[in-house]
N, C-alpha and C positions, 0 to 999 in steps of 0.2 A: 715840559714836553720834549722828548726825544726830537731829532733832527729826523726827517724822511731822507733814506736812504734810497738812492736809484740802485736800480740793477744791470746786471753789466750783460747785455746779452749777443756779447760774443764768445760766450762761453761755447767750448764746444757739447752740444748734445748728449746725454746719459745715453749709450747703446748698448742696453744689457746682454750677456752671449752665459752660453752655457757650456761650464769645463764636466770635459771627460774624466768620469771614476774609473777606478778597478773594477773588474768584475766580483758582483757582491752575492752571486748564487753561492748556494748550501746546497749537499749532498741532501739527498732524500733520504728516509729509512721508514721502506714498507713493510708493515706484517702481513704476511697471510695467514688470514684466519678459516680458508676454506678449504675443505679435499674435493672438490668437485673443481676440473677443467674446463672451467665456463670463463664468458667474458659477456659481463653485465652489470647494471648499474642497481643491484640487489644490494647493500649496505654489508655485501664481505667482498674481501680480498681474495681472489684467488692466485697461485704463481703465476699461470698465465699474463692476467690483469697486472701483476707485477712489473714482470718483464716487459711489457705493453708501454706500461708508462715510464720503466729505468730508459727504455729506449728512446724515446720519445724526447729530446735536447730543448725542445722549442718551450717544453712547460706548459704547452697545451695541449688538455687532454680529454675525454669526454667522462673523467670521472670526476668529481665533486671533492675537491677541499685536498688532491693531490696535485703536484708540481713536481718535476724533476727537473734537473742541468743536467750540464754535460761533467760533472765531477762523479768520483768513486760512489755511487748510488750504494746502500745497503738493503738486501731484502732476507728477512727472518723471516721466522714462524712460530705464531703465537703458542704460549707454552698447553691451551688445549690442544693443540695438533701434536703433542710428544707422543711419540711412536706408531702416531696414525698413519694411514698409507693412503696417499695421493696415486690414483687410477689417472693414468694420463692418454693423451688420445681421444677423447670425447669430442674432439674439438676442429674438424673437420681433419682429423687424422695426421696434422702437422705436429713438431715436435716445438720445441722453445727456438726463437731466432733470438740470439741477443746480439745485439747493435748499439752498445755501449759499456764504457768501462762500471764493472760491475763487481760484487761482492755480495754471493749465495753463502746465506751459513745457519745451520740450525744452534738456538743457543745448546749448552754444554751438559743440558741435564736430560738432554735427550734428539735422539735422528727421528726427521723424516725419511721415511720411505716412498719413493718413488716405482712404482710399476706399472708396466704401458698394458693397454689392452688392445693396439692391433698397431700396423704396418705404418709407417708414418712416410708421407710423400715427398719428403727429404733424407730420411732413411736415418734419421738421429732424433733421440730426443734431445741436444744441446747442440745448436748449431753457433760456433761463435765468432763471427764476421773479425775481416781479416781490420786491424788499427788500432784493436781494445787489447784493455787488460781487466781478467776475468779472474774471479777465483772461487770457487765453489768448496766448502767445509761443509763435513760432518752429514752427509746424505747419502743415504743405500739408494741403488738404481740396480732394478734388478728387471729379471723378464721379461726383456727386449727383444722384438722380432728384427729390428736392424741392428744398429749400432746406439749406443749410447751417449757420444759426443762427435762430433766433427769440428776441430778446432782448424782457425787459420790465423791465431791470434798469440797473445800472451797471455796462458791460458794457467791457472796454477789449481793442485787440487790437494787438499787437505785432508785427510782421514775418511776419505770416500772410498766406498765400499761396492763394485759395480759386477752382476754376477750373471749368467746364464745369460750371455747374448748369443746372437744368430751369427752375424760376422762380428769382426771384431770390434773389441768392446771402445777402442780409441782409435779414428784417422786422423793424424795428426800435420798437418802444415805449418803448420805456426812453431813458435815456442813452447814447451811446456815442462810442467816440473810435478813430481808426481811425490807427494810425501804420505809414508803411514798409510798406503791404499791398498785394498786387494782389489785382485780383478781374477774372477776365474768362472770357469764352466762356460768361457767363449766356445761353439765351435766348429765354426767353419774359418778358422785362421789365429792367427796370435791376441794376443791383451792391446798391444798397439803397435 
């Protein structure tokens, strides 16, 4: 038989603590599957609802089984919406506010179309708050009764297409880089 072993108990005490990680968020990547400017909890996507949740940092959201950070969020659109045209404005008249760093892009085998159907009480359909960095591909915006974007941001635009606005089709505060766009039939003042 073994000898019984006493215990030493001046040991000092197990005090478990908990070490700080990295921050372990992923970018989101939402599709919009809808052309109706709605926001609800109907099993589609709309951009609105998009932009809703890219802005949204905290990760809570009142929509089911999305999550966003505050990283480069991606929002597309599902390849049934190739060349369909999103009516915007439905939606108590306001335009898009985005309020985090974001990346709008239709994929490559076809644009959305954006056109508004009335006055928006920000007077843009892309409002985009001053600290981010934005970049919108590959989207027609056309038949705007204000303006089309109001940037205060770092704002970049890629093969967009922006036509028949009321005033001009860009006010621009922020940075911004404009590649491969047209802009024409503003005309109450310049493209930007």
């Amino acid at each position: 038989m073994r000898p019984h072993r006493s215990l030493n108990h001046s040991l000092v005490p197990f005090r478990p603590t908990f070490l700080t990680l990295e921050d372990r968020s992923t970018p989101a990547t939402l599709t919009v599957n809808s052309v109706f400017d709605i926001v609800g909890n109907n099993g589609s996507l709309s951009l609105r609802e998009a932009i809703l949740i890219a802005n949204d940092s905290t990760g809570n959201t009142k929509f089911e089984n999305i999550s966003s950070k505050d990283d480069f969020d991606l929002i597309t659109f599902s390849e049934s919406l190739s060349s369909q045209t999103l009516t915007i404005g439905g939606f108590a008249g306001t335009g898009f506010s985005i309020k985090s760093n974001l990346n709008i892009e239709t994929p490559t085998f076809a644009r959305v179309n954006l056109v508004t159907n009335s006055f928006f009480n920000d007077n843009s359909i892309f409002f985009v708050a001053e600290g981010f960095t934005v970049s919108i591909d590959r989207v027609n915006i056309s038949n705007v009764v204000g303006r089309a974007i109001q940037n205060r941001a770092n704002l970049t635009l890629n093969d967009v297409n922006i036509t028949n606005c009321v005033t001009p089709a860009i006010l621009n505060f922020g940075e911004i880089t404009v590649r491969n766009c047209v802009i024409s039939g503003t005309r109450n003042g310049a493209g930007i």
